[in-house]
ZAVEXVO-17970 format. One record per residue: x, y, z of N, C-alpha, C, O in turn; residue number from 1; residue in three letters. Coordinates in nm, 3 decimals. Layout:
<atoms>
+---------+---------+---------+---------+---------+---------+---------+---------+---------+---------+---------+---------+-------+------+
:    n_px :    n_py :    n_pz :   ca_px :   ca_py :   ca_pz :    c_px :    c_py :    c_pz :    o_px :    o_py :    o_pz : lumlo : vonu :
+---------+---------+---------+---------+---------+---------+---------+---------+---------+---------+---------+---------+-------+------+
:       X :       Y :       Z :       X :       Y :       Z :       X :       Y :       Z :       X :       Y :       Z :   NUM :  ALA :
...
+---------+---------+---------+---------+---------+---------+---------+---------+---------+---------+---------+---------+-------+------+
</atoms>
This chain:
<atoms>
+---------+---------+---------+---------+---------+---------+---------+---------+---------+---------+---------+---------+-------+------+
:    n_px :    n_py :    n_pz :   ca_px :   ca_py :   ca_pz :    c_px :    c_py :    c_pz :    o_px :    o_py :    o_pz : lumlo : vonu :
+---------+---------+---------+---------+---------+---------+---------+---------+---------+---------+---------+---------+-------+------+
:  -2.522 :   0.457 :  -3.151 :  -2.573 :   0.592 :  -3.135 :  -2.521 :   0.656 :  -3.008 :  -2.508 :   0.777 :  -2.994 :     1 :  UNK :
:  -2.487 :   0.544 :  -2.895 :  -2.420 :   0.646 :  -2.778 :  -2.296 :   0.659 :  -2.801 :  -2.253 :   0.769 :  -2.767 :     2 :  UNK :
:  -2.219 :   0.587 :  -2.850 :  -2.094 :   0.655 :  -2.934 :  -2.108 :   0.760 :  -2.997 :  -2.015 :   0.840 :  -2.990 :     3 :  UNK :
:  -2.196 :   0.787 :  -3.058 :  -2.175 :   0.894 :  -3.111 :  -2.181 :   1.000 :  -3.041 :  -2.101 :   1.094 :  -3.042 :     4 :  UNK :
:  -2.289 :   0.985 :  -2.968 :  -2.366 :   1.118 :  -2.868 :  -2.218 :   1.148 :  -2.740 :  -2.202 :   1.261 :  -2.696 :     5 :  UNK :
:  -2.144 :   1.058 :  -2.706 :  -2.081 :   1.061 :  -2.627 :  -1.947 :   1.148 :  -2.676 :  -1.903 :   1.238 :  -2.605 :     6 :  UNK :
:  -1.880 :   1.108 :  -2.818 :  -1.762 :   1.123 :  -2.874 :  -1.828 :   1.312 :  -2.909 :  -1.765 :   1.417 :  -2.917 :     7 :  UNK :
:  -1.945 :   1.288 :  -2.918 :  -1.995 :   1.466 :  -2.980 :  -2.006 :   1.566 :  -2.834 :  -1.948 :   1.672 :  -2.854 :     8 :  UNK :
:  -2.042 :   1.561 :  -2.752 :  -2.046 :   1.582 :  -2.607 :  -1.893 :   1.634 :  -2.551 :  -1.860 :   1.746 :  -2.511 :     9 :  UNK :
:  -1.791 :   1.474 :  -2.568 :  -1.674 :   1.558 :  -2.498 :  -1.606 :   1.540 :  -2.607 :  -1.524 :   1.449 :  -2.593 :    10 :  UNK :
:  -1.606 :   1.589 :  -2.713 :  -1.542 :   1.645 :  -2.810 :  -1.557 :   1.789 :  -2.849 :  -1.474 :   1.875 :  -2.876 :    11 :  UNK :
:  -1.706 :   1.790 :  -2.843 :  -1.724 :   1.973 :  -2.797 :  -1.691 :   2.014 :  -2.731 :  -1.626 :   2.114 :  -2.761 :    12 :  UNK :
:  -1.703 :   1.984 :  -2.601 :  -1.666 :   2.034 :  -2.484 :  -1.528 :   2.079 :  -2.454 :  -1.490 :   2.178 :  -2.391 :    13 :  UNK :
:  -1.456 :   1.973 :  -2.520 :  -1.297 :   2.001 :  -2.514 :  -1.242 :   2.070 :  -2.582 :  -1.141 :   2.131 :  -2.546 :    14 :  UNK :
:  -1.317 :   2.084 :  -2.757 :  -1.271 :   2.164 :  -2.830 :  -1.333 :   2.295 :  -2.785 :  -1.289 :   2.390 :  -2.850 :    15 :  UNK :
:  -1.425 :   2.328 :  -2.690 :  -1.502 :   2.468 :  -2.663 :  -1.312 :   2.488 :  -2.562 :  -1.220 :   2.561 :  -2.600 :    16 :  UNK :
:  -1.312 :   2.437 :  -2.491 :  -1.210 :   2.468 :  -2.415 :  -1.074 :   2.473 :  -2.466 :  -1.019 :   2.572 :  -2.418 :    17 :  UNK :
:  -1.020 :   2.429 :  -2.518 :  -0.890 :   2.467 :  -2.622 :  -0.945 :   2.562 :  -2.684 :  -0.938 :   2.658 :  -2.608 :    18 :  UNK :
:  -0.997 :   2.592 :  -2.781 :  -1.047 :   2.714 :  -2.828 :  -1.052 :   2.822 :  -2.774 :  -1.031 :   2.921 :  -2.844 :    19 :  UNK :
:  -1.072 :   2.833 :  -2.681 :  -1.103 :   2.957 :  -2.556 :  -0.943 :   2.957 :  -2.472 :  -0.932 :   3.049 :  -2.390 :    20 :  UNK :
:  -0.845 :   2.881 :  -2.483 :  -0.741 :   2.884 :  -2.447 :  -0.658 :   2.924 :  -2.566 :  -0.563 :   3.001 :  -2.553 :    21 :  UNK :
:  -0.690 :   2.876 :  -2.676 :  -0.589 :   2.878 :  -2.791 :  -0.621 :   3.091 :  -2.857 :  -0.543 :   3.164 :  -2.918 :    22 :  UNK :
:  -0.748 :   3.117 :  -2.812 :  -0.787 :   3.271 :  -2.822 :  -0.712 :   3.322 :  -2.717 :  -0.686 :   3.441 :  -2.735 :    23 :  UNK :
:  -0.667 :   3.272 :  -2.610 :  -0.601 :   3.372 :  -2.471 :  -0.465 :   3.362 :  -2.541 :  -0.409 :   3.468 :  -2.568 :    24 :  UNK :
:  -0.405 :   3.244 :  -2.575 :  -0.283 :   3.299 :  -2.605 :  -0.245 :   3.340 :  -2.770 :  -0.334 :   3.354 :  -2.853 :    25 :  UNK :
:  -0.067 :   3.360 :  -2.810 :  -0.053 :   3.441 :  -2.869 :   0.049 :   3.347 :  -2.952 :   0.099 :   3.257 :  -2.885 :    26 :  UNK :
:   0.093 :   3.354 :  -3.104 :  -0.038 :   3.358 :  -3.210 :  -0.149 :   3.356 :  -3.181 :  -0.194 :   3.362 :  -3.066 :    27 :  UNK :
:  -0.193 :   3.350 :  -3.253 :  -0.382 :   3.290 :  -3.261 :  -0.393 :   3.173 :  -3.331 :  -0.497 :   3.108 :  -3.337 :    28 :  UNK :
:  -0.287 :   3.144 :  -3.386 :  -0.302 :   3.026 :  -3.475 :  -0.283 :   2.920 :  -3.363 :  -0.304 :   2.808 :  -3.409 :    29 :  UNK :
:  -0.267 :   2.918 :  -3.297 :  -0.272 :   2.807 :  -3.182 :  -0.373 :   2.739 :  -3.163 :  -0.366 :   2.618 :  -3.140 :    30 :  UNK :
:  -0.533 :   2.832 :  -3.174 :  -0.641 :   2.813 :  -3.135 :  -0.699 :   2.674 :  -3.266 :  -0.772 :   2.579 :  -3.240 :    31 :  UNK :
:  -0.638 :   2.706 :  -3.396 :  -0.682 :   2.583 :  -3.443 :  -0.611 :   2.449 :  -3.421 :  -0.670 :   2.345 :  -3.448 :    32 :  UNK :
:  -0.483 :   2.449 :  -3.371 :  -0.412 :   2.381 :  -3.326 :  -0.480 :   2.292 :  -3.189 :  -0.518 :   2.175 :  -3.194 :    33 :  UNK :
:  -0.483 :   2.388 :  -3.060 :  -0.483 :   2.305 :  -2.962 :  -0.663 :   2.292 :  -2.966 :  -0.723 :   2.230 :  -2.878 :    34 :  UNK :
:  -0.724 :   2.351 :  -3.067 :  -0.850 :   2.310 :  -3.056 :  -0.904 :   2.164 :  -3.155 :  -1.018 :   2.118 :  -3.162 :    35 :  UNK :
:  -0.799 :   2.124 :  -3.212 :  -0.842 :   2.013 :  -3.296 :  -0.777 :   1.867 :  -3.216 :  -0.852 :   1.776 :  -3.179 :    36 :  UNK :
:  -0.659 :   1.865 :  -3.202 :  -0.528 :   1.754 :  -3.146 :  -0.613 :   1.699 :  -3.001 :  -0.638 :   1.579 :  -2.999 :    37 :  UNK :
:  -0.651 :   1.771 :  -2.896 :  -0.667 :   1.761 :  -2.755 :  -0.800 :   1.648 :  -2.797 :  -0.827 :   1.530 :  -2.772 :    38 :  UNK :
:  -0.846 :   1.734 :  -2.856 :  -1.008 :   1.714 :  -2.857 :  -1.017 :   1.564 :  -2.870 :  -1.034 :   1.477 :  -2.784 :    39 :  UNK :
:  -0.994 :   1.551 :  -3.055 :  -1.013 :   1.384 :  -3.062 :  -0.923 :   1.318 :  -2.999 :  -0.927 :   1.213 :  -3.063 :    40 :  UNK :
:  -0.821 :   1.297 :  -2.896 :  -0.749 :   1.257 :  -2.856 :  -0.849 :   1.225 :  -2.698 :  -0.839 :   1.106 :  -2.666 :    41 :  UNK :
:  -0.884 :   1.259 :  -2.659 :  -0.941 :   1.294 :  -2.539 :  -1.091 :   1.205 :  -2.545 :  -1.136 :   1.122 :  -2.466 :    42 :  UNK :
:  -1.152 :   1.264 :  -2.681 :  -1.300 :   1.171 :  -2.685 :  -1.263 :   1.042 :  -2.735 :  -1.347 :   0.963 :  -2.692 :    43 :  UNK :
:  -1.167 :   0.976 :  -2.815 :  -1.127 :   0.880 :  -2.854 :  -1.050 :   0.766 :  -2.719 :  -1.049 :   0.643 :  -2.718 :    44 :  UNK :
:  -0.989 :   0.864 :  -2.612 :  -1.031 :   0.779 :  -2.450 :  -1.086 :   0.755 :  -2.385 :  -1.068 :   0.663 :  -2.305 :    45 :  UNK :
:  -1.176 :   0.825 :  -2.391 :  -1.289 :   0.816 :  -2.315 :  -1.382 :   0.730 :  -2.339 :  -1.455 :   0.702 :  -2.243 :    46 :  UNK :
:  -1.412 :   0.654 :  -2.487 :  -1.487 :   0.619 :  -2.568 :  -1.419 :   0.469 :  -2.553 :  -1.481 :   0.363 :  -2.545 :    47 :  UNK :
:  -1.290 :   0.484 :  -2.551 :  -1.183 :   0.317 :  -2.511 :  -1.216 :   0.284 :  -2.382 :  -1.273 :   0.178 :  -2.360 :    48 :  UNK :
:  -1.177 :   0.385 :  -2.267 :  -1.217 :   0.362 :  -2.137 :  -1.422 :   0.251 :  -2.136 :  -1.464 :   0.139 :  -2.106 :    49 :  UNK :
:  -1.465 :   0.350 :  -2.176 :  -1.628 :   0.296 :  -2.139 :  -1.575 :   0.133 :  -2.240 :  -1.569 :   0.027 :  -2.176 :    50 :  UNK :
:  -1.552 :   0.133 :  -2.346 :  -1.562 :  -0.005 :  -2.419 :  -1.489 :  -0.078 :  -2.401 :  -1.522 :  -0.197 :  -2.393 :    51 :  UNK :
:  -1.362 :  -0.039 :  -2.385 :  -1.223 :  -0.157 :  -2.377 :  -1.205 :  -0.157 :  -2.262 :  -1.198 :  -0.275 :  -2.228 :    52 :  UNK :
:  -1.188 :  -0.078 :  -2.159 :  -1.169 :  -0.076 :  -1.970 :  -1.017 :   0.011 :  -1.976 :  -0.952 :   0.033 :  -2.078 :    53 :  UNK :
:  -0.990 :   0.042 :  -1.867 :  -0.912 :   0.108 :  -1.885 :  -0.744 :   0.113 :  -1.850 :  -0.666 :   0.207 :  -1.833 :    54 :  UNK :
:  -0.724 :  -0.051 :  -1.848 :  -0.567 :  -0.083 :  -1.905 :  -0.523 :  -0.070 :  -2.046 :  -0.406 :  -0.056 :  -2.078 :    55 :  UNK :
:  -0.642 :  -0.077 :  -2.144 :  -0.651 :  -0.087 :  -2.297 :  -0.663 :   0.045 :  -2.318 :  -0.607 :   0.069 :  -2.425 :    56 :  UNK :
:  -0.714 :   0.160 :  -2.262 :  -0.689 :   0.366 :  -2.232 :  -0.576 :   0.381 :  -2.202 :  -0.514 :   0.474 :  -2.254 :    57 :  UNK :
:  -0.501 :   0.279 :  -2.093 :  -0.391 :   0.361 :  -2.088 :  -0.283 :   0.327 :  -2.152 :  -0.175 :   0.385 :  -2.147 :    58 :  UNK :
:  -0.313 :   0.220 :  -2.221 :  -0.223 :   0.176 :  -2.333 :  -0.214 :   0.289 :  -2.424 :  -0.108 :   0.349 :  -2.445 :    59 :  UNK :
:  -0.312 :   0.316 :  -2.471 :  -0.343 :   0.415 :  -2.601 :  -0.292 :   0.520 :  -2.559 :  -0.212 :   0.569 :  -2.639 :    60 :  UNK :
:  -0.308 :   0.584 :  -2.453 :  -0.302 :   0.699 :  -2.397 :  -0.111 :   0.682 :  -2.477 :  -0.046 :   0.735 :  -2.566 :    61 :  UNK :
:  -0.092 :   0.569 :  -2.369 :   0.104 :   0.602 :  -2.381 :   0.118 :   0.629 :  -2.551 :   0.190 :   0.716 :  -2.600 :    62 :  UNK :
:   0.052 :   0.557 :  -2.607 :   0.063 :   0.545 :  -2.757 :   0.034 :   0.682 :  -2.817 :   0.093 :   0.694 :  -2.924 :    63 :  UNK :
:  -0.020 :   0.763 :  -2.791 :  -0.068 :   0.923 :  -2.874 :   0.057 :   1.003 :  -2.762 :   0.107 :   1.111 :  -2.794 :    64 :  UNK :
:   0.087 :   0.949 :  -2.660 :   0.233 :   1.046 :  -2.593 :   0.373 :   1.008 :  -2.679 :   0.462 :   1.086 :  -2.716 :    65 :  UNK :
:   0.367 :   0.923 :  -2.691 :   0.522 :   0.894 :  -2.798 :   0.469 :   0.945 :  -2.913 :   0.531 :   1.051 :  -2.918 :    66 :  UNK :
:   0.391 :   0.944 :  -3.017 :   0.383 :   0.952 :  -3.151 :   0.342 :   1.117 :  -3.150 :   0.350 :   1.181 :  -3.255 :    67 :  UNK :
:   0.300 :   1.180 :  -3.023 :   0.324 :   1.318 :  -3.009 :   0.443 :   1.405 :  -3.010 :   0.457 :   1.521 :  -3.047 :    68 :  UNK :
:   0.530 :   1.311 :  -2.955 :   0.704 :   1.322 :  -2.926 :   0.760 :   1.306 :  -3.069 :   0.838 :   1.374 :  -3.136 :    69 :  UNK :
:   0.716 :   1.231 :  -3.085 :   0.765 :   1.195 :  -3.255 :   0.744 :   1.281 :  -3.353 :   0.823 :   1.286 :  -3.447 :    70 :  UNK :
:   0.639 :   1.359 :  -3.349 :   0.560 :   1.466 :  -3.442 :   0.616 :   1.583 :  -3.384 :   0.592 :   1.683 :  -3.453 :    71 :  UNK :
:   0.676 :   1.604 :  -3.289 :   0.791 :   1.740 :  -3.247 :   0.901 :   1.724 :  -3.271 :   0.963 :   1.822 :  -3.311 :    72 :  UNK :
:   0.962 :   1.611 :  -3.259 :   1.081 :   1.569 :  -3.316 :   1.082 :   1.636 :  -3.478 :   1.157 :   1.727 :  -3.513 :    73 :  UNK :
:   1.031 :   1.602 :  -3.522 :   0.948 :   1.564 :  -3.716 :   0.943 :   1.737 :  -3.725 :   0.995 :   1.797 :  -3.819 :    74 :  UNK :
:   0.855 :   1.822 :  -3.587 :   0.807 :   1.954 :  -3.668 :   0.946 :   2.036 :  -3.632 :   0.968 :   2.153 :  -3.664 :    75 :  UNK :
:   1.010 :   1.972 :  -3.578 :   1.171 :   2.049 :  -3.503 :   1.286 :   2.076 :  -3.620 :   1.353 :   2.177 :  -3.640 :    76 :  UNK :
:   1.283 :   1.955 :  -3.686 :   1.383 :   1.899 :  -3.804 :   1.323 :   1.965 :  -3.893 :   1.398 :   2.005 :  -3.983 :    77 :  UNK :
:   1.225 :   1.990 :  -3.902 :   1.127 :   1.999 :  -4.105 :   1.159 :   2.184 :  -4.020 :   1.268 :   2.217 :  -4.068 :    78 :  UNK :
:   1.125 :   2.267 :  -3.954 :   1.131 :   2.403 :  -3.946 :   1.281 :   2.474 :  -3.955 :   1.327 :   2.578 :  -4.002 :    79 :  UNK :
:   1.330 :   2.361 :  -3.884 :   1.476 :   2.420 :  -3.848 :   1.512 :   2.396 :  -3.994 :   1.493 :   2.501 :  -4.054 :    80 :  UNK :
:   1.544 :   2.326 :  -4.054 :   1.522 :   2.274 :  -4.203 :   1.499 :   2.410 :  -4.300 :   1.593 :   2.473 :  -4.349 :    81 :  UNK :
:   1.357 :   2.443 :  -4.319 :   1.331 :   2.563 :  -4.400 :   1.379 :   2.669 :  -4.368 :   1.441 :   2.731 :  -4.455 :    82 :  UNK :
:   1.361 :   2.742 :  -4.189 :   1.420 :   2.833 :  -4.171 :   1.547 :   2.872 :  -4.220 :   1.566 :   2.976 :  -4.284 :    83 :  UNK :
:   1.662 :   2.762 :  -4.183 :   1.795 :   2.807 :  -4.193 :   1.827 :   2.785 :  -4.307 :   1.908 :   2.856 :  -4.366 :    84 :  UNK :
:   1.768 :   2.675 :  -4.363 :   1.844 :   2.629 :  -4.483 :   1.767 :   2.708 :  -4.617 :   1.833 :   2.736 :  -4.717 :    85 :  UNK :
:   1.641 :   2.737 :  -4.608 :   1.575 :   2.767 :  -4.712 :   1.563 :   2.698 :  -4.824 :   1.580 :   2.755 :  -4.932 :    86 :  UNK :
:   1.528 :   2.544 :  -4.813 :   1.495 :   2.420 :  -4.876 :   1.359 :   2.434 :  -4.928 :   1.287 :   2.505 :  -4.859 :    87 :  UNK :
:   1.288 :   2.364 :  -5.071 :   1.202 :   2.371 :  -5.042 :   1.070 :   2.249 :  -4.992 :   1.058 :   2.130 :  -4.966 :    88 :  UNK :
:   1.008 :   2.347 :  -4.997 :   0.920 :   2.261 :  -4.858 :   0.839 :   2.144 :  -4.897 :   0.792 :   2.068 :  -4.812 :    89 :  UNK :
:   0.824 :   2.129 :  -5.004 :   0.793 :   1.969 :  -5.014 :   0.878 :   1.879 :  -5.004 :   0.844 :   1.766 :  -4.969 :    90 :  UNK :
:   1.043 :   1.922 :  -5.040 :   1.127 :   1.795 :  -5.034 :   1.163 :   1.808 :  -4.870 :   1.199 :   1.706 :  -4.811 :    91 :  UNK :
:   1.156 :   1.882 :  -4.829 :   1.215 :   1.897 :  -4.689 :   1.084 :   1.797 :  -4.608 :   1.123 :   1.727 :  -4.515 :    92 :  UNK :
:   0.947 :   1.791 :  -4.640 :   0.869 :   1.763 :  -4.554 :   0.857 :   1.639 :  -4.566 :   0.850 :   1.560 :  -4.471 :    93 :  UNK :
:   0.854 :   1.602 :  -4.719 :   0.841 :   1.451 :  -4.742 :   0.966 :   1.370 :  -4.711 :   0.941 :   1.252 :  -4.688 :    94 :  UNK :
:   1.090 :   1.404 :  -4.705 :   1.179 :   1.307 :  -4.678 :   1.200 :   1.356 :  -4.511 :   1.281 :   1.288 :  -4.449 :    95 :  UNK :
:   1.156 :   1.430 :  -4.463 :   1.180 :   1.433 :  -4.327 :   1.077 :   1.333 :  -4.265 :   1.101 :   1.304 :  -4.148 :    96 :  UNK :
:   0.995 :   1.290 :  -4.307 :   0.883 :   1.169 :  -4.310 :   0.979 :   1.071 :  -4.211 :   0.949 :   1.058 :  -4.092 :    97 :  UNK :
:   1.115 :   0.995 :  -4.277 :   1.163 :   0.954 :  -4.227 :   1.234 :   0.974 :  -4.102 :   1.315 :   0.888 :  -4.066 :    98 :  UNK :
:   1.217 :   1.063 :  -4.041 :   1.302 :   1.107 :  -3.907 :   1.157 :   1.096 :  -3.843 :   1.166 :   1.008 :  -3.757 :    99 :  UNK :
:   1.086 :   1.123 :  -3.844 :   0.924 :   1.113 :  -3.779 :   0.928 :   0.953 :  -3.779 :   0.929 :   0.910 :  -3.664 :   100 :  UNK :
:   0.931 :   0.855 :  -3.873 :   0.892 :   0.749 :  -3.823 :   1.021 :   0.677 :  -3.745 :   0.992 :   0.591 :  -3.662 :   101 :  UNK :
:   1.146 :   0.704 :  -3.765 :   1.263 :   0.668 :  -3.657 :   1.226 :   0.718 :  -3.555 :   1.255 :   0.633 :  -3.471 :   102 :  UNK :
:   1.166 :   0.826 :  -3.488 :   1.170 :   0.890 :  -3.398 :   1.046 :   0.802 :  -3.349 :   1.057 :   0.760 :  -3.234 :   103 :  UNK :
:   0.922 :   0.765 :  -3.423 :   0.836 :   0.700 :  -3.345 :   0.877 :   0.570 :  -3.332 :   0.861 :   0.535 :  -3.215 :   104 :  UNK :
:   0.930 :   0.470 :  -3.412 :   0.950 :   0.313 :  -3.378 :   1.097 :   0.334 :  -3.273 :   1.128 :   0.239 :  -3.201 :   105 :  UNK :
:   1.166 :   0.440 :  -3.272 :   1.252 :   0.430 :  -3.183 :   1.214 :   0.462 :  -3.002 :   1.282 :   0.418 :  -2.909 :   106 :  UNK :
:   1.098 :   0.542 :  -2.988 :   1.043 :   0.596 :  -2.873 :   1.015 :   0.454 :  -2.841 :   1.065 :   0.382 :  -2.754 :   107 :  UNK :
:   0.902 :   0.424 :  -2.952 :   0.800 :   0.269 :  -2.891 :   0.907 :   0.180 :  -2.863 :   0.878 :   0.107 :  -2.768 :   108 :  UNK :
:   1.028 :   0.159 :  -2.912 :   1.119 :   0.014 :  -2.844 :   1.152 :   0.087 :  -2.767 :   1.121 :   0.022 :  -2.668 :   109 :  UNK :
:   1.220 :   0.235 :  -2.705 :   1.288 :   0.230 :  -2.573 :   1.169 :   0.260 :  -2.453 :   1.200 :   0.285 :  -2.336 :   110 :  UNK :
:   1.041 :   0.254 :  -2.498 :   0.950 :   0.279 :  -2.405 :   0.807 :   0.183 :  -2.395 :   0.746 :   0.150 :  -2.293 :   111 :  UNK :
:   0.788 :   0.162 :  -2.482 :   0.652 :   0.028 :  -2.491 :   0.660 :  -0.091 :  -2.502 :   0.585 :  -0.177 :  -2.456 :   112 :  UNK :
:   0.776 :  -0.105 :  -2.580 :   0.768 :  -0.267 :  -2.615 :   0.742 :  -0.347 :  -2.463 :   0.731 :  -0.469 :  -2.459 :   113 :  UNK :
+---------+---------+---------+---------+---------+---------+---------+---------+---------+---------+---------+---------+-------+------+
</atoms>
């Protein structure tokens, strides 16, 4: 139950604050963006920190920074992709799948292993 109360606390809190950042800037579509990603990312350390200690946080931590890298890599290829090419977007997204997971098992060996 304090898991829970804890993960609901600064998960609000963080999503109140991305939200209120993601409204200042421009799209607006940002606001569902940086109000969802930060959030559980953030209460899901905090929640490792109190239980696991926090060499096992900053493990994780490195772990959601590469597979973040990886998922820009992934949204870089799949846009540039539709834009120019005008592919459509299921085959472009699902086989770009594979450049997302090269891009993540390739980050994790030149950086975690």
């Amino acid at each position: 139950m304090k898991e829970l109360f804890i993960r609901f606390v600064v998960g609000g809190t963080v999503v109140s604050f991305f939200a209120v950042l993601g409204d200042v800037l421009k799209p607006k579509s940002f606001a569902g963006l940086l109000g969802a990603a930060p959030s559980v990312a953030l209460a899901t350390l905090s929640l490792t920190v109190l239980k696991d200690g926090k060499a096992y946080a900053q493990t994780e931590a490195r772990s959601m920074i590469v597979g973040a890298i990886a998922f820009f890599i992934y949204s870089l290829c799949v846009s540039r992709l539709l834009v120019r090419h005008n592919l459509p977007t299921l085959a472009v997204t699902a086989s770009s799948i594979l450049i997302w997971m090269a891009a993540a098992f390739g980050l994790w060996y030149a950086a975690l292993r």
